[in-house]
C-alpha positions as CSV (number, residue, x, y, z in Angstrom):
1,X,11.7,-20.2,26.2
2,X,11.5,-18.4,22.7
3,X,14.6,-17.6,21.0
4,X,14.6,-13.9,19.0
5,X,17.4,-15.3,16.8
6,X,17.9,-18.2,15.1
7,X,22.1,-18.0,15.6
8,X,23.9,-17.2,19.0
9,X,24.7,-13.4,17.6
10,X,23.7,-11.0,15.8
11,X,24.7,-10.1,12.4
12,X,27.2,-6.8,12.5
13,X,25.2,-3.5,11.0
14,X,27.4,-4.0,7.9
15,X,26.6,-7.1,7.1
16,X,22.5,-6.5,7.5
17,X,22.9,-3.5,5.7
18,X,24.2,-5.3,3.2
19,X,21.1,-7.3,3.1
20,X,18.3,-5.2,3.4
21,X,19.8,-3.2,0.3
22,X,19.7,-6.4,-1.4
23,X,16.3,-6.6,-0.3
24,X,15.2,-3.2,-1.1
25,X,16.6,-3.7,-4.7
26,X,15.0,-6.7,-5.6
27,X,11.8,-6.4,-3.7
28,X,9.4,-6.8,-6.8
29,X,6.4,-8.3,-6.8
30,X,4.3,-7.0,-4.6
31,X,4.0,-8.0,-0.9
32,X,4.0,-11.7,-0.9
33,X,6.7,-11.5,-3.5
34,X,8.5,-9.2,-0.8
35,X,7.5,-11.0,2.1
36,X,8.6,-14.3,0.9
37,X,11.9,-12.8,-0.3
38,X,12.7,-11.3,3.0
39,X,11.4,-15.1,4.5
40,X,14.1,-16.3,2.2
41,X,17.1,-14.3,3.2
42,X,16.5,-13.5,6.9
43,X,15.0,-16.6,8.1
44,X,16.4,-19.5,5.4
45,X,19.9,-18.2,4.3
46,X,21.0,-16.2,7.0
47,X,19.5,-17.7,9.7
48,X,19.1,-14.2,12.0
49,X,15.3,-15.0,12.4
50,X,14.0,-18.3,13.8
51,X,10.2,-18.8,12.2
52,X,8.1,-18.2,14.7
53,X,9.7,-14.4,15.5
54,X,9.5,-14.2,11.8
55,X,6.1,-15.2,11.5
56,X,5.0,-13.3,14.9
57,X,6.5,-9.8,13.4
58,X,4.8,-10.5,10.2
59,X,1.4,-11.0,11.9
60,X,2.1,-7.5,13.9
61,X,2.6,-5.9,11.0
62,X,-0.7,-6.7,9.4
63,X,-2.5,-5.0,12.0
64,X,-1.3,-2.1,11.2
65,X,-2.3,0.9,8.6
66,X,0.5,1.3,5.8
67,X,2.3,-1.0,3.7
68,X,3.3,-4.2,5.8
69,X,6.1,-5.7,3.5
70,X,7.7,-2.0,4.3
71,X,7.1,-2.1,8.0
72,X,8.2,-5.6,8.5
73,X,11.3,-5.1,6.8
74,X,11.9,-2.1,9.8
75,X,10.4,-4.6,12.2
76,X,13.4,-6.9,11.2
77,X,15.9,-4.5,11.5
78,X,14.6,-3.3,14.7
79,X,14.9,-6.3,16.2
80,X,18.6,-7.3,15.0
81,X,19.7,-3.8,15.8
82,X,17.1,-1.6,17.2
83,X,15.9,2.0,16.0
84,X,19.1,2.2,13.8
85,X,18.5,-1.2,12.1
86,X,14.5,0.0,11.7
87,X,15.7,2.8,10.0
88,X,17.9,1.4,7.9
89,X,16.5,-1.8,6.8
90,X,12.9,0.8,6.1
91,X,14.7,3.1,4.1
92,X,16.6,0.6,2.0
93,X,13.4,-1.0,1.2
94,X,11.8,2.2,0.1
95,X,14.2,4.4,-1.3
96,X,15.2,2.3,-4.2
97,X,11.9,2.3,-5.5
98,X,10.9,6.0,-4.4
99,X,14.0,7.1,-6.9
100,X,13.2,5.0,-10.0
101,X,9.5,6.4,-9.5
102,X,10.8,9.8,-9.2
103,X,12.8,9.6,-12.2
104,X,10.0,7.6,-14.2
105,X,7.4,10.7,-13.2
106,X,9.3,13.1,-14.5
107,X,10.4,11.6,-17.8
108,X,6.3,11.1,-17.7
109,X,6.0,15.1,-17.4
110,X,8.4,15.7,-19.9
111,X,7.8,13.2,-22.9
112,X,4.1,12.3,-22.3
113,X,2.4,13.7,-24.7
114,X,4.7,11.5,-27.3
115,X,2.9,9.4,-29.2
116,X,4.8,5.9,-28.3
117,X,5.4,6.7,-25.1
118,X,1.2,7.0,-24.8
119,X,1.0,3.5,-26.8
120,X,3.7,2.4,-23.6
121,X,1.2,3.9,-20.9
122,X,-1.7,2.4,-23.0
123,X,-0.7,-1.2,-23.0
124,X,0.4,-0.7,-19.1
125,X,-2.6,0.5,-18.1
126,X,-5.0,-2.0,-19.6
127,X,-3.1,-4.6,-18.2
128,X,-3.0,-2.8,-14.6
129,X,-7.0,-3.9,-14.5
130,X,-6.0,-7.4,-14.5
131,X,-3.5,-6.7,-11.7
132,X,-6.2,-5.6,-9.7
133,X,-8.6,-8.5,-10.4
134,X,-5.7,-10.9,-9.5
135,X,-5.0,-9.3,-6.0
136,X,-8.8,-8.7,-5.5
137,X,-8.9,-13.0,-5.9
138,X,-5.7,-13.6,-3.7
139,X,-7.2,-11.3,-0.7
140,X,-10.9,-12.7,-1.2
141,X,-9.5,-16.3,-0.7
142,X,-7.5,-15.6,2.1
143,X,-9.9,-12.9,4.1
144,X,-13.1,-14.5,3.4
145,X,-13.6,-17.6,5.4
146,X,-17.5,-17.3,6.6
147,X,-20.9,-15.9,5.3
148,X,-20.6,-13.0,8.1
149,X,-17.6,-12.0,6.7
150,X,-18.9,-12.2,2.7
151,X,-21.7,-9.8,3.9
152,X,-18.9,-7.5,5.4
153,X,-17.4,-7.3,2.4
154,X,-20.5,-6.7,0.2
155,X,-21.8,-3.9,2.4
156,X,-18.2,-2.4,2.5
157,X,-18.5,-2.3,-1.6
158,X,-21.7,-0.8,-2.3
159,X,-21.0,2.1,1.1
160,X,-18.0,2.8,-0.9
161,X,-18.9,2.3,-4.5
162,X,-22.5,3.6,-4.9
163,X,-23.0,5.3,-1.5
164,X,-19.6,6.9,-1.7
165,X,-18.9,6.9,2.2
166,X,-14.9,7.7,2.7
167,X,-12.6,5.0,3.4
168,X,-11.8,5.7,7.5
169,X,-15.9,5.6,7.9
170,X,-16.0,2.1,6.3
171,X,-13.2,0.7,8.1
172,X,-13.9,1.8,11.7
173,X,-17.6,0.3,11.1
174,X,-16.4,-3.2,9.9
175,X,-14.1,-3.4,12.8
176,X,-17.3,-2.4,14.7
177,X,-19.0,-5.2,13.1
178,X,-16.0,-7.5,13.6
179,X,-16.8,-6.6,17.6
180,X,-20.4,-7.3,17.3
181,X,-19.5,-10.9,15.8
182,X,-17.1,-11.7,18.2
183,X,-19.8,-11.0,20.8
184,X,-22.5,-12.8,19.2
185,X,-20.4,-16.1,19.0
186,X,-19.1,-15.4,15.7
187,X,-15.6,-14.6,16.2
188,X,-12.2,-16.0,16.0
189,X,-12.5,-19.3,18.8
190,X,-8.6,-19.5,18.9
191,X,-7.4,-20.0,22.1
192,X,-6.3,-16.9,23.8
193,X,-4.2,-19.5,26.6
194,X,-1.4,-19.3,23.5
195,X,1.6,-19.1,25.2
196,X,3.4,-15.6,25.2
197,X,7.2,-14.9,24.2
198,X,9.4,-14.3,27.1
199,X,11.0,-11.7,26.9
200,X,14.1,-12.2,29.6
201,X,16.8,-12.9,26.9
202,X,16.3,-10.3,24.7
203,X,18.3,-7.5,23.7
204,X,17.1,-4.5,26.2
205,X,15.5,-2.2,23.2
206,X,13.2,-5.1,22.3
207,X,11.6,-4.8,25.8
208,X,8.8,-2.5,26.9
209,X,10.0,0.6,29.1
210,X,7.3,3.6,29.5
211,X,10.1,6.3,29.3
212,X,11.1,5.0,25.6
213,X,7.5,5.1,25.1
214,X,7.2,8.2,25.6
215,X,10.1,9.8,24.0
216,X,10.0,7.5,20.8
217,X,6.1,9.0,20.5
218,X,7.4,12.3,20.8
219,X,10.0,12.4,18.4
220,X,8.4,10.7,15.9
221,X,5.1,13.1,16.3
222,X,7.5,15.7,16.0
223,X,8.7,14.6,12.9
224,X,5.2,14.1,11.1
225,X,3.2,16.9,12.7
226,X,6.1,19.6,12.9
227,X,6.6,19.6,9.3
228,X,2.9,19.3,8.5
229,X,2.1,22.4,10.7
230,X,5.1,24.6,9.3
231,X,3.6,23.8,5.6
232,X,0.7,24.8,6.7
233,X,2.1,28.0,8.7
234,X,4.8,29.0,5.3
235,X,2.3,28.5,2.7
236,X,-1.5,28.7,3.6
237,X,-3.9,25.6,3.9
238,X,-4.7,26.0,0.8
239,X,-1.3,25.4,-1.2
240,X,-0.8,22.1,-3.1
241,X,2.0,20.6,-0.9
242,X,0.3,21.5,2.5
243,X,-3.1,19.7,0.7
244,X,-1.4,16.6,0.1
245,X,0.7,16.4,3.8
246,X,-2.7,16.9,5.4
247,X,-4.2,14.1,2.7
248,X,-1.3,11.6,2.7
249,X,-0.6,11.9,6.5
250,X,-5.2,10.8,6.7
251,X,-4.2,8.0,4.4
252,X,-1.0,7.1,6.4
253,X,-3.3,6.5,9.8
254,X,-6.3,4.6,7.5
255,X,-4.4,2.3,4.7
256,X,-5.6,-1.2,6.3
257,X,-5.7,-3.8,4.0
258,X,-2.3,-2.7,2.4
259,X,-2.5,-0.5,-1.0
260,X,-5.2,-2.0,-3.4
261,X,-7.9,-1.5,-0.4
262,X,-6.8,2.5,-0.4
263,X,-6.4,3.4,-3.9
264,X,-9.9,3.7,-4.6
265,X,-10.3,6.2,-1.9
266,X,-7.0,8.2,-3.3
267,X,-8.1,7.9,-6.9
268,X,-11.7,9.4,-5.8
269,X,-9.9,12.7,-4.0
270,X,-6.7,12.7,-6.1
271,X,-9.3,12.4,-9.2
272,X,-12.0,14.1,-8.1
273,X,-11.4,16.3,-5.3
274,X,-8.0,17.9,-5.5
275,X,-7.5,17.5,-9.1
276,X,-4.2,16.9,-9.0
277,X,-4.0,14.0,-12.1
278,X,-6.6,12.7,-14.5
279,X,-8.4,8.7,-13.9
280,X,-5.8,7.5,-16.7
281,X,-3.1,9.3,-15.2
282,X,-4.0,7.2,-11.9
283,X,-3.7,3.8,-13.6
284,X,-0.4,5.3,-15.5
285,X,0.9,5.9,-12.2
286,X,0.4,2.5,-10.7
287,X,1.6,0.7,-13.9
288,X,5.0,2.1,-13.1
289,X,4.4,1.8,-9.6
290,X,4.1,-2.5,-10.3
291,X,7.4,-2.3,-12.4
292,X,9.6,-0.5,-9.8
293,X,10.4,-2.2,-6.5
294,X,9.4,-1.5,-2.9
295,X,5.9,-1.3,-1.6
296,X,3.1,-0.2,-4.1
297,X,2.3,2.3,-1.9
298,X,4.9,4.2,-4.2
299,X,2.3,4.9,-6.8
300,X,1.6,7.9,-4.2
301,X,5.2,9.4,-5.2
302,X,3.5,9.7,-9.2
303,X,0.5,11.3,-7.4
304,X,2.2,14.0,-5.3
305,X,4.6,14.7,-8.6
306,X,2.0,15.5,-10.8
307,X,0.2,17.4,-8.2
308,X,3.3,19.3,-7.3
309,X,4.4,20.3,-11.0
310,X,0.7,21.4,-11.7
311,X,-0.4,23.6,-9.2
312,X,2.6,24.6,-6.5
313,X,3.2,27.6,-8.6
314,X,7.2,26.3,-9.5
315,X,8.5,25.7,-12.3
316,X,7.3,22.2,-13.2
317,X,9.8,19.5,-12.8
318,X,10.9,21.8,-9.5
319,X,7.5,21.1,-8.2
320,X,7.2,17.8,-9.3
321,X,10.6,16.5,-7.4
322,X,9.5,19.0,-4.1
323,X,5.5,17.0,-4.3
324,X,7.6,13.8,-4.5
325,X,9.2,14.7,-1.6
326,X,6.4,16.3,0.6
327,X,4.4,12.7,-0.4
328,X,7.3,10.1,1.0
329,X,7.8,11.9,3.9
330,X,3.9,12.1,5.1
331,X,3.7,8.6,4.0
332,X,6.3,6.6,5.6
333,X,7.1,8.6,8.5
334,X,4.0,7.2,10.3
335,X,4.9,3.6,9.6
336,X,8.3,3.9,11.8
337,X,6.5,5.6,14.6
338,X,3.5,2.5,14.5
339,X,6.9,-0.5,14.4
340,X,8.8,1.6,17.0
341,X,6.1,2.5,19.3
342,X,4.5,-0.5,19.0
343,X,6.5,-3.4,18.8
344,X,8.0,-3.6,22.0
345,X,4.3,-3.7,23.4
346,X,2.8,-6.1,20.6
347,X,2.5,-9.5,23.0
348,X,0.1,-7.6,25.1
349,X,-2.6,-7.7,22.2
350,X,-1.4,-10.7,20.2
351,X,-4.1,-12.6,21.5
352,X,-6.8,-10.7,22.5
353,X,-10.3,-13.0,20.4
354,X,-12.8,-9.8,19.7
355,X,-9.3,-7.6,18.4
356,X,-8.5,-10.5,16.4
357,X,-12.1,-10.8,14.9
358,X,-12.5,-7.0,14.4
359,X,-9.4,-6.8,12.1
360,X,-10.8,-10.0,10.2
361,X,-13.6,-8.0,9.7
362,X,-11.7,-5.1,8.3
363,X,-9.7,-7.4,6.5
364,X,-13.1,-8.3,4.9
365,X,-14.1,-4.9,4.4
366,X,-11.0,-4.8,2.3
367,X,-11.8,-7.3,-0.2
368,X,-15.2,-5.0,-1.1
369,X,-13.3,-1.9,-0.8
370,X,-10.5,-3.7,-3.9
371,X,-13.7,-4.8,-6.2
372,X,-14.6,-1.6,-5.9
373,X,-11.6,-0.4,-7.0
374,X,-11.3,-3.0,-9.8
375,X,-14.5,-1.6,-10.9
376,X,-13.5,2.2,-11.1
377,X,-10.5,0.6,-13.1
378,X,-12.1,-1.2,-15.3
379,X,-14.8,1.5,-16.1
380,X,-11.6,3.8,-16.9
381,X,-9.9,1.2,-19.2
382,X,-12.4,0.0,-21.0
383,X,-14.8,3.1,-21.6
384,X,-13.5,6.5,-23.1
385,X,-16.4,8.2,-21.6
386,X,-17.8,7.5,-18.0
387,X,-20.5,9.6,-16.8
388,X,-23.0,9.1,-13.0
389,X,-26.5,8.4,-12.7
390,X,-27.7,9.1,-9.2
391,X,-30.5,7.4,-7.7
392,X,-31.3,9.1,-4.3
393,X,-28.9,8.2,-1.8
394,X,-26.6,6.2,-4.4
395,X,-24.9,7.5,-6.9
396,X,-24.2,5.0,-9.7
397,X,-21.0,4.9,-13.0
398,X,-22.5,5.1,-16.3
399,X,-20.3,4.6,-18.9
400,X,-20.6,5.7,-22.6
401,X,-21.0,2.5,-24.2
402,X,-20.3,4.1,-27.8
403,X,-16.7,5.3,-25.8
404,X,-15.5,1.1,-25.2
405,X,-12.2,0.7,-26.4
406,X,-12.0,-3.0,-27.7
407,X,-8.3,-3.0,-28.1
408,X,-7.8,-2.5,-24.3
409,X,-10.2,-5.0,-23.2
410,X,-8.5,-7.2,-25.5
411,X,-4.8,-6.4,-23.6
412,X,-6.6,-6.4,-20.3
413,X,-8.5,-10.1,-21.4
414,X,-5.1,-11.4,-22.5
415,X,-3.1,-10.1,-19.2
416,X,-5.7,-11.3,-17.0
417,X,-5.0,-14.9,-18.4
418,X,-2.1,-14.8,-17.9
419,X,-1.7,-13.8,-14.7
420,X,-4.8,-16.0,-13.2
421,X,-5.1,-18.6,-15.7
422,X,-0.7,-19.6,-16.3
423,X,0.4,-17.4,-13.0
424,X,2.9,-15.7,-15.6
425,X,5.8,-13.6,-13.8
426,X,3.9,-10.0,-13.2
427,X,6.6,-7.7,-14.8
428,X,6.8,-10.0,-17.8
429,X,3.2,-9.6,-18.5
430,X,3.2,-5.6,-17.8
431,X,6.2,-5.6,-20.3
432,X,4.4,-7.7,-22.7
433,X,1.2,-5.3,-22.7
434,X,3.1,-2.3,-22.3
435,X,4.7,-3.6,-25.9
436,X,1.4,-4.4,-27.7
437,X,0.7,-0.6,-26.9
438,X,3.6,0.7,-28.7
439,X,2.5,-1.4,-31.2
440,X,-0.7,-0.7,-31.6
441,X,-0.2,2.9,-31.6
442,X,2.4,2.6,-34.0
443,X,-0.2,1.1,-36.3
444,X,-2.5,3.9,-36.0
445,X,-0.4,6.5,-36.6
């Protein structure tokens, strides 16, 4: 028999509320910062999770799109106290951070354009690239265990780098691939005669019943789609905040691989496409986005901001706060429907073999889809300039090599040492480089 919790009861809802805030307030880091911290308190200290339901909900939620140090967190308070605790324990972990981002966009809007506050986002930005190349090492390590899935990766960098296919297209056909390897004797050879958790003595929410099915996916469709098509209905498809709840509900269904493997693909239509910040403003926005805690999904709060304060037509710090908004609620409101809907039915697919090796595959797919990223980054740190060659169906960077800027490599050199050569504490080195920035603009002017 497997036991939910680790202690005879539950804790009360005070008592884990008290928790997850303390959670949500110090979940820095990063995921495996926050997925070790919650490890720590819920499963070590408190004792309200035994391992293996700890380690079971954390394997759930890496199947699914969206952050999954967010949605485990509302797994974990689903479980101790059902769609309640979910809530709670998800919205302590994300609000914290959502607020300081808020506040840190809009002192961005109002004092950018002063001049150390630009040495500030200078130093932060340079040493953001080495951020990047740090998770791109973690996630290769972990997600690339055979030469079928190194190709899967490669191919899923050049489709998205030089051939420029969207994100969705890229991960449906390395889960596709993942199938096709699982059939050709390639896949994951894990037993699938892993016993199953039985579900007798647990509390009555945690259980599957079709008619909660059904009325959890209709309230929580409700809640994403109703507002999405009143946006849509008040202010015209083509209005900044019904752009980016169509765009950041897309990204909500598609973010695999957590948020390094979809910022690429939001940088390229934020950037590019909808205009709504500049490439720097991008790496600006996830600088602060690694400082504040909660998921780093949050950089999408800086996005929306700027979008909303530059073309909604409001007066700008107005639009700014209602973007912010309009991005949280399409973003996060999908992952409660995946943990509520979901979770209750998760045994019935925890061991299916070619499910198992198409998500390694995506998984894969997500290390080429980060070096890609790291790449657009880098080209955008480094080089003041950075112009496209195309070369029929691929379309190639090309950056101004009389544009590179040696003092940022030099930050970006010195941060990346740091952080992969010593293992330095992340926020220390963002400090650190954000500091040499003031500094050096300082000295310029």
């Amino acid at each position: 028999m497997t036991v939910m919790f680790a202690t005879d009861s539950r804790p009360s809802f005070a008592e884990a509320f008290g928790v997850f805030a303390r959670i949500g307030l110090l979940s820095f880091g990063g995921p495996a910062g926050q997925i070790a911290l919650m490890h720590r308190m819920l499963v070590d200290e408190k004792k309200w999770l035994d391992e293996a339901r700890f380690l079971h909900a954390l394997n759930y939620c890496m199947l699914l799109p969206g952050p999954e140090a967010m949605q485990l967190a509302t797994y974990a308070g689903w479980l101790l106290h059902g769609v309640k605790g979910g809530l709670m324990a998800g919205l302590l972990f994300v609000l914290p951070g959502a607020l300081v981002l808020t506040l840190l966009s809009s002192l961005y809007l109002l004092l950018g354009d002063i001049g150390i506050v630009q040495g500030l986002l200078f130093g932060l930005k340079a040493a953001v690239l080495a951020v990047v190349l740090e998770a791109l090492v973690k996630v290769s390590k972990r997600a690339l265990k055979s030469r079928q899935m190194v190709v899967v990766a490669v191919l899923a960098f050049v489709a998205i780098a030089f051939l420029r296919l969207p994100f969705p297209i890229i991960i449906a056909l390395a889960a596709l691939a993942g199938v096709g390897l699982h059939l050709a004797g390639h896949g994951n050879r894990q037993s699938a005669a892993t016993a199953k958790v039985t579900q007798a003595d647990m509390p009555e929410w945690t259980r599957p019943n079709p008619h909660r099915l059904v009325s959890t996916l209709a309230v929580w469709l409700a809640l994403w789609f109703g507002p999405l098509l009143l946006l849509h209905a008040v202010l015209g498809s083509e209005h900044v905040f019904a752009k980016e709840a169509s765009f950041f509900s897309i990204m909500a269904a598609v973010t695999f691989g957590g948020a390094y493997a979809v910022l690429a693909w939001v940088a390229q239509q934020a950037v590019e496409v909808y205009q709504w910040l500049r490439p720097d403003e991008m790496l600006t926005g996830l600088g602060l986005a690694e400082t504040t805690p909660g998921p780093l999904i949050l950089v999408l709060v800086f996005v929306g901001f700027l979008g909303g304060a530059r073309q909604s037509g409001l007066e700008p710090l107005a639009g700014g706060l209602a973007g912010a908004m309009v991005t949280l609620w399409f973003t996060f409101v999908p992952c409660f429907l995946w943990i509520f809907l979901g979770a209750p039915y998760v045994e019935t697919v925890r061991n299916i073999a070619w499910l198992s090796t198409a998500l390694a595959a995506v998984t894969a797919a997500v290390v080429g889809i980060i070096a890609n990223l790291a790449l657009w980054f880098g080209l955008h740190v480094l080089f003041g300039t950075v112009g496209e060659f195309a070369a029929g169906p691929f379309s190639l960077p090309l950056p101004d090599l009389a544009s590179f800027d040696p003092w940022a490599a030099l930050i970006a050199v010195a941060a990346g040492v740091a952080l992969l050569r010593f293992h330095a504490n992340m926020i220390v080195v963002l400090a650190a480089a954000a500091a040499a920035g003031m500094i050096l603009r300082l000295a310029a002017g």
